[in-house]
PASENU-516587 format. One record per residue (C-alpha): residue in one letter; residue number from 1; x, y, z. Coordinates in nm, 2 decimals, always signed. Example, Ala and Ser with C-alpha at 12.3 -4.5 7.8 and 13.67 -1.06 7.14 Angstrom:
2
rest;nr;u;v;w
A;1;+1.23;-0.45;+0.78
S;2;+1.37;-0.11;+0.71
//
This chain:
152
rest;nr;u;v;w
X;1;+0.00;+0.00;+0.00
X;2;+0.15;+0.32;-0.11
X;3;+0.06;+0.62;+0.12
X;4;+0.26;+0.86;-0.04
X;5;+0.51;+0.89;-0.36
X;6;+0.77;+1.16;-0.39
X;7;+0.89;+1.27;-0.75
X;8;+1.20;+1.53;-0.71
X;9;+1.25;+1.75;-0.92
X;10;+1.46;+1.74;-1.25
X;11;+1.80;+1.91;-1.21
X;12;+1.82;+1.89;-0.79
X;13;+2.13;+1.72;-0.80
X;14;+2.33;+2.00;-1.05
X;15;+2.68;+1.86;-0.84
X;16;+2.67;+1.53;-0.71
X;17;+2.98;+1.50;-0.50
X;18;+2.99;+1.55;-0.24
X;19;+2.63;+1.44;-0.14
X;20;+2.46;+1.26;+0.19
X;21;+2.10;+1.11;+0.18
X;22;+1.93;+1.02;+0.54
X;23;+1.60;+0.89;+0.56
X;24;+1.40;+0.65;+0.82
X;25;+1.29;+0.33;+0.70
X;26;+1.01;+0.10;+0.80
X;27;+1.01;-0.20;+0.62
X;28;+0.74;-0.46;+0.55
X;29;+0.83;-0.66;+0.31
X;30;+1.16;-0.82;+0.21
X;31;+1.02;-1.09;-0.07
X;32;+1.09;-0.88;-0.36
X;33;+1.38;-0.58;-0.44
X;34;+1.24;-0.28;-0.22
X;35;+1.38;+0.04;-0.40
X;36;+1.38;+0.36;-0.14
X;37;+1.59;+0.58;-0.32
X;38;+1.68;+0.63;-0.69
X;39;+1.81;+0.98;-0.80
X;40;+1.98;+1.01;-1.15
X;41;+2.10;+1.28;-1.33
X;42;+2.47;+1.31;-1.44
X;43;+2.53;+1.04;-1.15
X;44;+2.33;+0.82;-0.95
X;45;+2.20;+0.75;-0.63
X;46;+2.04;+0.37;-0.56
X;47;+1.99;+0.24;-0.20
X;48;+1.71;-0.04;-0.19
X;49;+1.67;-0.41;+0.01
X;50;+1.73;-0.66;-0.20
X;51;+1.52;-0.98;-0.22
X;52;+1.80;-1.13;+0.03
X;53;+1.75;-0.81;+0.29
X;54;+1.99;-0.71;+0.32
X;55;+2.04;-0.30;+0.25
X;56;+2.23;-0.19;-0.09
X;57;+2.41;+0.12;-0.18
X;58;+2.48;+0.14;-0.58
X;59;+2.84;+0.24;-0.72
X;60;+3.07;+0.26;-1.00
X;61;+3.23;-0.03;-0.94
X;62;+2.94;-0.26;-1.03
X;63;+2.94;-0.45;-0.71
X;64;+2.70;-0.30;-0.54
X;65;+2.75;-0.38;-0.21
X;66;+2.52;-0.52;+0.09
X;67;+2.61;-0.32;+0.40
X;68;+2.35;-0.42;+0.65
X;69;+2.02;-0.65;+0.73
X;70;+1.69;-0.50;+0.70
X;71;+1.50;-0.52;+0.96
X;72;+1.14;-0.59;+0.91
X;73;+0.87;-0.41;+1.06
X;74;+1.10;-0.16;+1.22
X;75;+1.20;+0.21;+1.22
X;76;+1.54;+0.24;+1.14
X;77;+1.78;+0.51;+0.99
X;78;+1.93;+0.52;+0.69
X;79;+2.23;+0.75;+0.57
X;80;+2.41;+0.74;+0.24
X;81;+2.74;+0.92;+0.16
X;82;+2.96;+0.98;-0.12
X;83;+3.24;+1.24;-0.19
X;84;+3.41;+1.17;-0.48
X;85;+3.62;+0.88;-0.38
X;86;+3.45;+0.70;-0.14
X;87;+3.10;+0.56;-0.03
X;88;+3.01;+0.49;+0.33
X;89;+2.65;+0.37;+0.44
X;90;+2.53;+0.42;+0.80
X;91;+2.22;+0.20;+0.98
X;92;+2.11;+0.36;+1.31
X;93;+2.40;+0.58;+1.33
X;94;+2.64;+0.34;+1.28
X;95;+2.90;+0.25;+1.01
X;96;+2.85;-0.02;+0.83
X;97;+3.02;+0.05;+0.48
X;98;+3.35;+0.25;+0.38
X;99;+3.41;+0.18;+0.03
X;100;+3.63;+0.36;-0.29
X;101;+3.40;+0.47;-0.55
X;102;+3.20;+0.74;-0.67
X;103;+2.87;+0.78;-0.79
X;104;+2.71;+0.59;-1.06
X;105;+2.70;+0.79;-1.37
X;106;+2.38;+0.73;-1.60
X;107;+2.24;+1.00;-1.84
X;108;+1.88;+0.98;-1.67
X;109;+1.67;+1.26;-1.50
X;110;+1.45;+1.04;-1.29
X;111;+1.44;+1.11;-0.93
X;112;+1.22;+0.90;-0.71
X;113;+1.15;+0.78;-0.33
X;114;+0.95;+0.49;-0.20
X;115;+0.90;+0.35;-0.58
X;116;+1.11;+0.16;-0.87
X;117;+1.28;+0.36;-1.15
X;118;+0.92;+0.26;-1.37
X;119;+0.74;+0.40;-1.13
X;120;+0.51;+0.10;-1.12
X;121;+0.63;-0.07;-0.80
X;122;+0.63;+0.13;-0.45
X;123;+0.81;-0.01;-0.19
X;124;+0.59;-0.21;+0.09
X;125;+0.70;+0.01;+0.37
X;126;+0.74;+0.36;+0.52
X;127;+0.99;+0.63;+0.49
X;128;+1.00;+0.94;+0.70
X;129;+1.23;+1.27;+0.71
X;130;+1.40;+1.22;+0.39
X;131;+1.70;+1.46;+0.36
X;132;+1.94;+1.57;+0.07
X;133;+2.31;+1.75;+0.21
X;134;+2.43;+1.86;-0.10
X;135;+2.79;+1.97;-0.10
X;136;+2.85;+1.73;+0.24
X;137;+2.92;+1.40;+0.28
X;138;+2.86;+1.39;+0.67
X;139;+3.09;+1.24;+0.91
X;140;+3.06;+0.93;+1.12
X;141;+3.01;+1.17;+1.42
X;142;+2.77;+1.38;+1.21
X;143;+2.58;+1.09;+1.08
X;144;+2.53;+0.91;+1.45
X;145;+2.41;+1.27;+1.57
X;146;+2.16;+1.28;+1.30
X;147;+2.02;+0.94;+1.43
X;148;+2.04;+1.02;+1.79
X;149;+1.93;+1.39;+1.77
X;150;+1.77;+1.46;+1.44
X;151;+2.04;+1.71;+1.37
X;152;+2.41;+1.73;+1.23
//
């Protein structure tokens, strides 16, 4: 059940690097690939469960790593960064990926939360207080802040 869908804007993501996506996550479903973010423009920026859930953070290497278990049913916090040369993921404030690589780049202007990149498949879930830092790829102390106070 989809309660709301967020289509952002074409051209929000001028300069990609550095760049830091936080959202919370409630999960309620695992069965299928659960796609919470996908931003394209000049680069990209996928973070979704995958069928095994675990949590998934998309990069130019093509690997695409895991970097933590979803946990279903479950508020928990999310935080993606990437600043040119390197990609960490946080879960609840924690670290729980460090990894070289930038940005995917793909020629596409879709931007979308809580739904596929066809826009025909939400995600079974909810996400709350969904925030883009532009310019800032935020620090382990900033990110575990974030989670513990709701600011940097």
């Amino acid at each position: 059940m989809v309660e709301r869908l967020c289509v952002i804007p074409d051209g929000i993501l001028a300069n990609p690097e550095p760049l830091s996506i936080a959202f919370w996550a409630y999960p309620r479903d695992i069965s299928r690939l659960q796609r919470y973010v996908s931003l394209r423009v000049d680069s990209s920026v996928i973070v979704d469960i995958e069928s095994d859930g675990r949590w998934e953070f998309e990069n130019t290497a093509g690997d695409d790593p895991d970097f933590a278990d979803a946990d279903l049913n479950s508020w928990q916090h999310i935080i993606v960064t990437a600043d040119g040369t390197t990609m960490k993921a946080y879960k609840n404030g924690a670290e729980m990926l460090s990894n070289q690589g930038s940005l995917s780049t793909e020629n596409r202007t879709e931007h979308r939360i809580g739904i596929n990149d066809k826009g025909n498949e939400p995600v079974d879930g909810k996400i709350d207080d969904f925030r883009i830092y532009g310019g800032k790829a935020l620090s382990g102390s900033e990110a575990s802040n974030l989670y513990n106070t709701g600011s940097i």
